[in-house]
Every structure is written in C-alpha cells, then in structure tokens.
C-alpha positions, 0 to 999 in steps of 0.5 A, spaced: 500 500 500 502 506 499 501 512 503 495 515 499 491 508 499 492 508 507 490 515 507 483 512 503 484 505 507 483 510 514 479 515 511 483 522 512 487 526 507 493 524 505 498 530 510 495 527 515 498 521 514 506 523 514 503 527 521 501 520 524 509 518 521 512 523 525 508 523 531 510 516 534 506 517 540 499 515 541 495 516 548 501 516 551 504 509 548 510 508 543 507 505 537 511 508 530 509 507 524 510 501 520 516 501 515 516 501 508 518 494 505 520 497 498 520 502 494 517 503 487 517 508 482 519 514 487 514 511 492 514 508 499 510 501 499 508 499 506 505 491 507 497 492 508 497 487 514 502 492 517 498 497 516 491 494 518 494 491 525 497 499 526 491 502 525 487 497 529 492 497 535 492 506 535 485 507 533 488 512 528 483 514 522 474 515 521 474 507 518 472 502 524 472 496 518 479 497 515 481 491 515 475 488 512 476 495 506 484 493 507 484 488 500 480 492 496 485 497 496 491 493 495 491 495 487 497 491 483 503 495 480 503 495 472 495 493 472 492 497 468 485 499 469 482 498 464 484 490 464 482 490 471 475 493 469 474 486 465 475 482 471 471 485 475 466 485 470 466 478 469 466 476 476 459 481 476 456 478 471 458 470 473 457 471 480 464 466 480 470 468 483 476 468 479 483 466 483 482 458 483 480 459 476 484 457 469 485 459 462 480 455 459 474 456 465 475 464 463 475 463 457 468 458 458 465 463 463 466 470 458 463 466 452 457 464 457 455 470 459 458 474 452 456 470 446 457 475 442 463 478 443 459 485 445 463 486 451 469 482 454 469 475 451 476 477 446 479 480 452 478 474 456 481 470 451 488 475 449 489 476 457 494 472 462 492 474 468 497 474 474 493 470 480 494 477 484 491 480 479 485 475 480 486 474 487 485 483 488 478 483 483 476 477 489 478 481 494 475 487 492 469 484 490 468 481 498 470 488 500 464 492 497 456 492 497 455 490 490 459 490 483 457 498 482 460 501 489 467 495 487 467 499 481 467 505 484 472 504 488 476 502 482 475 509 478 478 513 485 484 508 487 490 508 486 490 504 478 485 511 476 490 516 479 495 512 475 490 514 467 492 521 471 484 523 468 480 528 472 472 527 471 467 533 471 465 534 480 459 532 481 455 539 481 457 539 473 454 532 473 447 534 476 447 540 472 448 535 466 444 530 469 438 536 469 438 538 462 439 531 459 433 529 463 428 535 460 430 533 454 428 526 455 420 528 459 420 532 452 421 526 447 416 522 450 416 521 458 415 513 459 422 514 457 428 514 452 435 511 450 441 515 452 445 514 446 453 515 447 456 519 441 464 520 440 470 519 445 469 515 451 466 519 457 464 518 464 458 523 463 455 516 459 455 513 465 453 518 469 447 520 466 444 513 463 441 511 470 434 515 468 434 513 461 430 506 459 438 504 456 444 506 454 446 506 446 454 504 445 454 503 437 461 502 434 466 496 437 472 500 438 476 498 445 474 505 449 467 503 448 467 496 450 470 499 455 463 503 456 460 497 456 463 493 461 463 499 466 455 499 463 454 492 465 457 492 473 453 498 474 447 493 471 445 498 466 442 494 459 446 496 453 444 496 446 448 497 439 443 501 436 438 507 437 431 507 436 428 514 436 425 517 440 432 518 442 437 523 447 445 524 444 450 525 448 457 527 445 462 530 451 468 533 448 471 536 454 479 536 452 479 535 445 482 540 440 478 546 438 478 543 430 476 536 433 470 538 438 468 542 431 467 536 427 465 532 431 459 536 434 458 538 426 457 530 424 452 530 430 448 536 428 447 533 421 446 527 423 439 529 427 433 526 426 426 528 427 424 525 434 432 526 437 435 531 441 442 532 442 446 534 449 453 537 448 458 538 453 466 541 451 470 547 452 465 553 453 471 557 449 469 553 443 462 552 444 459 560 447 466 565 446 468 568 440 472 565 435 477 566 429 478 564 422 477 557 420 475 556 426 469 561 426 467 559 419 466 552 421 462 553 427 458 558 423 456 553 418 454 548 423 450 554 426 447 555 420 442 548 420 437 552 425 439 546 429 442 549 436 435 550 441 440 552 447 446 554 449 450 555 456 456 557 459 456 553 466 461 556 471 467 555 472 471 549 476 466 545 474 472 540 470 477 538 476 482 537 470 482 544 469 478 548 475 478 554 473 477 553 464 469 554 463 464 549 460 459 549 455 453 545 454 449 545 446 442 543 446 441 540 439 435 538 435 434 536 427 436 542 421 430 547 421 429 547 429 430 555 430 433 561 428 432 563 435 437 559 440 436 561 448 442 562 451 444 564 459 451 564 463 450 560 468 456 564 471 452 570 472 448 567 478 449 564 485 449 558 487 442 560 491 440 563 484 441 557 480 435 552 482 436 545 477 429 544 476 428 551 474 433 551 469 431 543 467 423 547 466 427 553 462 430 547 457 423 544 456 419 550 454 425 552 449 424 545 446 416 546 446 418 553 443 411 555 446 411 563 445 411 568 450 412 564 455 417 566 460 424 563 462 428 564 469 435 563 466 434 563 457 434 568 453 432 568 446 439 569 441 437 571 434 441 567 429 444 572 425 447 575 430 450 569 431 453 568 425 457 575 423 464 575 423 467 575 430 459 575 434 459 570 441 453 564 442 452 566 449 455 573 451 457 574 459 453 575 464 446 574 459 440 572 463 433 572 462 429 579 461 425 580 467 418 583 468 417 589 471 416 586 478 410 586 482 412 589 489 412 596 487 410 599 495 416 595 497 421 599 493 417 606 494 416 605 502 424 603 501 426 610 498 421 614 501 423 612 508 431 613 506 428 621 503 425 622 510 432 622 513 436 626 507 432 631 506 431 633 513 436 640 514 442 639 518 444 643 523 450 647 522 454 646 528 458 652 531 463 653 536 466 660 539 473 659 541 476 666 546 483 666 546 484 663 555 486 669 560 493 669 563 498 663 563 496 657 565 499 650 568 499 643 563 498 638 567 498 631 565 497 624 567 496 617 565 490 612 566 495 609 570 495 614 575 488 615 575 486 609 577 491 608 582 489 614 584 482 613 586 480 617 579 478 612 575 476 604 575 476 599 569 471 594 569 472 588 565 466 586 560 462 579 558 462 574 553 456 576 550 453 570 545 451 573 539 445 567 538 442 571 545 440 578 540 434 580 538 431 586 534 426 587 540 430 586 545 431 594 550 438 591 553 443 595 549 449 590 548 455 595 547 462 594 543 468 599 542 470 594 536 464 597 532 462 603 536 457 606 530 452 599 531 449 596 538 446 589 539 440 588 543 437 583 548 431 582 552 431 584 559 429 577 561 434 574 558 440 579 560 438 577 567 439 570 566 444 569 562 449 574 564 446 575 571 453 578 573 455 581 567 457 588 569 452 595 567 454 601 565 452 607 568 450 614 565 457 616 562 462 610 562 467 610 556 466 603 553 474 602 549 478 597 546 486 597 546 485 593 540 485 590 534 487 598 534 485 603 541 477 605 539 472 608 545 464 611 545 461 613 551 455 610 553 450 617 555 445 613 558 447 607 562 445 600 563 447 597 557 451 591 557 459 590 554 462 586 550 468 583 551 474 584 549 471 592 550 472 594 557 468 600 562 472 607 564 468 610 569 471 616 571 470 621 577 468 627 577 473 628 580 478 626 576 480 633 571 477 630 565 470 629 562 469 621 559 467 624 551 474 627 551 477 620 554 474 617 548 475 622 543 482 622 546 482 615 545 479 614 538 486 619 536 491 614 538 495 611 533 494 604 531 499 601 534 496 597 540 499 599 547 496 598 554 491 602 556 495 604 562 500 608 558 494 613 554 496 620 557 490 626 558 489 633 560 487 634 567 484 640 567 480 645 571 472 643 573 469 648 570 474 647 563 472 640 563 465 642 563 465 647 557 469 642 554 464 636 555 458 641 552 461 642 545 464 635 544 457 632 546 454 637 541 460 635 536 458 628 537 450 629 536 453 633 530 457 627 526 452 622 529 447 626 524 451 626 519 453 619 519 445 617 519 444 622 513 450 618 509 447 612 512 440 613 509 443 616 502 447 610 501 441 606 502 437 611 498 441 609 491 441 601 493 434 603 493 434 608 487 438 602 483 434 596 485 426 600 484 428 603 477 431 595 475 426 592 476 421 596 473 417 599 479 418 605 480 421 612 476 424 619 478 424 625 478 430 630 482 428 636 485 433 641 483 434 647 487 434 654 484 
C-alpha cells in the first residue's frame, strides 16, 4: 500500500498521514509507524497487514472496518485499469470468483455470459492474468456492497490516479444530469435511450441511470470499455438507437478543430424525434472565435439546429478548475433561428435552482411563445453568425418583468428621503483666546486609577445567538462603536446575571485590534468583551467624551491602556469642554445617519428603477 491508499484505507487526507509518521506517540504509548518494505517508482510501499494491525492497535483514522476495506485497496503495480475493469466485470456478471480459476474456465465463463463478443469475451481470451491480479478483483469484490460501489472504488484508487484523468465534480454532473433529463420528459416521458456519441466519457455513465438504456454503437476498445463499466453498474446496453432518442457527445479536452467536427457530424446527423446534449470547452462552444475556426462553427450554426446554449461556471472540470464549460442543446436542421442562451456564471449558487433551469430547457424545446424563462434568453441567429459575434455573451440572463412589489421599493426610498432631506444643523463653536498663563498638567490612566480617579471594569462574553431586534438591553462594543446589539431584559438577567452595567457616562474602549472608545450617555447597557468600562470621577480633571475622543486619536499601534496620557484640567474647563464635544458628537452622529440613509437611498434608487417599479424625478434647487 502506499501512503495515499492508507490515507483512503483510514479515511483522512493524505498530510495527515506523514503527521501520524512523525508523531510516534499515541495516548501516551510508543507505537511508530510501520516501515516501508520497498520502494517503487519514487514511492514508499508499506505491507497492508502492517498497516491494518497499526491502525487497529492506535485507533488512528474515521474507518472502524479497515481491515475488512484493507484488500480492496491493495491495487497491483503495472495493472492497468482498464484490464482490471474486465475482471471485475466478469466476476459481476458470473457471480464466480476468479483466483482458483484457469485459462480455459475464463475463457468458458466470458463466452457464457458474452456470446457475442459485445463486451469482454476477446479480452478474456488475449489476457494472462497474474493470480494477484485475480486474487485483488476477489478481494475487492468481498470488500464492497455490490459490483457498482467495487467499481467505484476502482475509478478513485490508486490504478485511476495512475490514467492521471480528472472527471467533471459532481455539481457539473447534476447540472448535466438536469438538462439531459428535460430533454428526455420532452421526447416522450415513459422514457428514452441515452445514446453515447464520440470519445469515451464518464458523463455516459453518469447520466444513463434515468434513461430506459444506454446506446454504445461502434466496437472500438474505449467503448467496450463503456460497456463493461455499463454492465457492473447493471445498466442494459444496446448497439443501436431507436428514436425517440437523447445524444450525448462530451468533448471536454479535445482540440478546438476536433470538438468542431465532431459536434458538426452530430448536428447533421439529427433526426426528427432526437435531441442532442453537448458538453466541451465553453471557449469553443459560447466565446468568440477566429478564422477557420469561426467559419466552421458558423456553418454548423447555420442548420437552425442549436435550441440552447450555456456557459456553466467555472471549476466545474477538476482537470482544469478554473477553464469554463459549455453545454449545446441540439435538435434536427430547421429547429430555430432563435437559440436561448444564459451564463450560468452570472448567478449564485442560491440563484441557480436545477429544476428551474431543467423547466427553462423544456419550454425552449416546446418553443411555446411568450412564455417566460428564469435563466434563457432568446439569441437571434444572425447575430450569431457575423464575423467575430459570441453564442452566449457574459453575464446574459433572462429579461425580467417589471416586478410586482412596487410599495416595497417606494416605502424603501421614501423612508431613506425622510432622513436626507431633513436640514442639518450647522454646528458652531466660539473659541476666546484663555486669560493669563496657565499650568499643563498631565497624567496617565495609570495614575488615575491608582489614584482613586478612575476604575476599569472588565466586560462579558456576550453570545451573539442571545440578540434580538426587540430586545431594550443595549449590548455595547468599542470594536464597532457606530452599531449596538440588543437583548431582552429577561434574558440579560439570566444569562449574564453578573455581567457588569454601565452607568450614565462610562467610556466603553478597546486597546485593540487598534485603541477605539464611545461613551455610553445613558447607562445600563451591557459590554462586550474584549471592550472594557472607564468610569471616571468627577473628580478626576477630565470629562469621559474627551477620554474617548482622546482615545479614538491614538495611533494604531496597540499599547496598554495604562500608558494613554490626558489633560487634567480645571472643573469648570472640563465642563465647557464636555458641552461642545457632546454637541460635536450629536453633530457627526447626524451626519453619519444622513450618509447612512443616502447610501441606502441609491441601493434603493438602483434596485426600484431595475426592476421596473418605480421612476424619478430630482428636485433641483434654484
């Protein structure tokens, strides 16, 4: 076994298992890790008896059965999967295990059960087998819950990691899944074969579940392949299609000349009562072309068989997450002159509903006027096909109707009105030079508190789960000084029944990430820790709006509070002084509310005009 298949044996990430290496010690025992017993092809092999009693021993991993999962991961070196696929299929469809087994008693076995040579008789016969490889297939089929999960286990093991090929995520398949589905309940919803088109493709199997059966003409090796993989899976394969039928051509990774032949043979090749789905490179699919290129798409295009196109959103091919894909739904010459398109990648994730979309497909292929579409758009042709023109252009959606709540949008702007037009009053200050010399006096937090001039008082842990818009107990923070939480009294006093409450004048402060402070006018809030109280006496030669303003004017860089310097200044300075900060706080509190409402007045103005609900009229001053 190497370390990624003990990785998938014990159910963890590959990295923590060179943790587990280096850390010997399991609850407080010396239990190393087992040693490699070779070394192949620049990676470690370890015996899988050691590793199993290893993990039983310490309890490492999230698999308690991994001594019955052990032999299904122990892949032969030099194997290739797809030799291993016919043993497995073998097995499956005979029910007989293989390791005890001659030549001549497979070769008996595949001519019982493939009479005619459709899908691993002429394998059988050219394969000489090591008996480990047949050993393993007995393994692997004992260690799994039928031959479709044994498979499975195949495709995402070490004999796969080794073809190096990368499938579609499972998001793409069901997108795909959705579309091909539509096109399957419009043809005819008692059911209709899926038949596979071009290159060999996971997609095929995939989506051939739902479909009455999988059609795989042809008998090249990858689409035996395609067979046998079907027959595991216990899904009925045919060698031709009867119509009403759905196409499935997937041209993920192929060359830009080669995805344009193949989808022009299929588009040519429709007939009444079939429907095709293609998937590739949205480069070659939706995006500009160039040149030859653009002239042979445009050829293909100009059959009026294209009834819809989309741009799916990125990293939806591991192979390469951040390529975008393509998907054509494609009918018989004559179809349409008006494709509908969307971008998928313009919506969210909570946007983009599969059954939505899969009814958007449906009434594209119904072509029912005047319908309406959450995604599509209708796409003339001749646009199209001028030089140089995109099939799907970013970011296309569906045209909107004007929206039906259009009390919502106008109470949203006027209620943002209501505080913007309101006047602002000016704010003045009358500053006289000081009379005669004075002394400058300083001190630090520090020494007010040892002088009885100040205390600090610690703040609580306030759930943020606890709060609620109703709720008439502010919840105060330094962090955020411009917002306050809220709780319901009865809550307050008995979830925090000794959580410390402010008095009218207290300066609420943090010291970091940064020194930030507010004074609390009103008093019985709660604080929020990290953010401490200062209550200051009135004693102490400095009012709390200038702590906090002092404080708020600090540079960035954290320092104890302690260390903060202020002004001690005389009793009545201190009250001059408290009147025009508190005006001066009254006045960029107003002017923080207008800007407030002005920046949800343009949301408003945007989204009411957008969506057809409102229009506007600016009243200008003279």
């Amino acid at each position: 076994m190497t370390l990624q298949d003990v990785a998938d044996l014990a159910r963890v990430r590959r990295p923590v298992v060179s943790m587990w290496r280096k850390r010997p010690r399991v609850r407080g025992q010396h239990v190393p890790f087992p040693d490699a017993v070779e070394v192949s092809g620049g990676m470690e092999r370890f015996r899988r008896e050691d590793i199993v009693e290893w993990l039983e021993r310490t309890g490492r991993g999230n698999n308690s059965e991994v001594n019955l999962d052990a032999p299904a991961l122990s892949v032969p070196d030099d194997v290739a999967l797809d030799e291993l696929v016919t043993w497995l299929c073998l097995t499956a469809l005979t029910g007989e295990e293989l390791a005890e087994t001659t030549a001549e008693q497979r070769i008996t076995l595949a001519r019982g059960v493939d009479p005619d040579d459709r899908v691993l008789f002429r394998e059988v016969q050219a394969s000489n087998p090591a008996a480990c490889t047949l050993r393993f297939i007995d393994d692997l089929a004992e260690a799994s819950y039928g031959p479709r999960e044994a498979l499975d286990r195949l495709e995402q093991g070490r004999a796969a990691r080794a073809v190096g090929g990368r499938d579609l995520t499972s998001g793409a398949i069901d997108l795909i899944h959705s579309v091909a589905d539509a096109c399957a309940l419009h043809l005819d919803p008692e059911g209709v074969p899926l038949v596979h088109v071009g290159p060999a493709s996971s997609v095929t199997l995939a989506l051939a579940d739902t479909f009455a059966h999988l059609v795989v003409p042809g008998d090249v090796p990858e689409l035996r392949d395609i067979r046998r993989k079907a027959a595991i899976r216990q899904i009925e394969t045919l060698d031709e299609a009867t119509v009403p039928s759905v196409r499935l051509l997937s041209v993920i990774g192929r060359p830009a000349g080669e995805v344009l032949d193949l989808v022009d043979n299929l588009v040519l090749d429709l007939g009444e009562g079939e429907l095709a789905v293609v998937i590739g490179p949205a480069g070659v699919l939706c995006d500009e072309l160039r040149g030859e290129q653009e002239r042979h798409r445009a050829q293909t295009l100009r059959s009026e068989g294209l009834a819809v196109a989309l741009r799916l959103p990125r990293g939806m091919w591991r192979e390469a997450h951040r390529q975008a894909l393509g998907l054509w739904v494609c009918a018989s010459r004559g179809f349409t002159s008006r494709p509908l398109v969307a971008d998928l990648a313009a919506f969210t994730r909570d946007e983009l509903n599969l059954d939505d979309l899969a009814s958007d497909v449906t009434g594209a292929l119904a072509t029912a006027g005047g319908r309406a579409f959450r995604y599509l758009r209708p796409h003339d042709l001749p646009p199209i096909l001028s030089t140089r023109a995109v099939v799907v252009p970013r970011g296309v959606r569906a045209l909107q109707l004007a929206t039906t709540e259009i009390e919502r949008h106008l109470a949203v702007i006027n209620e943002a009105t209501l505080v913007t037009s309101e006047p602002i009053r000016p704010f003045d200050v009358l500053a006289e030079r000081a009379p005669g010399a004075m002394l400058l006096r300083r001190r630090s937090l520090g020494e007010l508190k040892d002088l009885g001039q100040v205390r600090v008082l610690r703040g609580s842990r306030i759930d943020p789960s606890h709060h609620t818009a109703a709720g008439s107990v502010a919840v105060l923070s330094a962090t955020d000084p411009h917002s306050t939480a809220r709780l319901d009294p009865f809550d307050a006093a008995r979830l925090y029944p000794r959580a410390v409450r402010t008095d009218p004048g207290d300066v609420v402060f943090t010291e970091r990430p940064r020194p930030s402070a507010r004074v609390d006018d009103h008093g019985g809030a709660l604080v929020a820790s990290p953010s401490k109280v200062l209550r200051i006496s009135s004693r102490a030669g400095i009012g709390p709006h200038a702590v906090a303003a002092i404080i708020n004017r600090l540079p960035n860089d954290p320092a104890e509070w302690q260390t903060w310097n202020v002004p001690i200044l005389d009793a009545d300075e201190v009250e001059r002084l408290e009147v025009a900060l508190l005006a001066a706080a009254n006045h960029e509190t107003t002017l923080r509310r207008h800007l407030d409402a002005t920046r949800d007045l343009v949301k408003a103005m945007i989204d009411g005009v957008a969506a057809g609900a409102v229009t506007l009229t600016t009243r200008t001053t003279q």
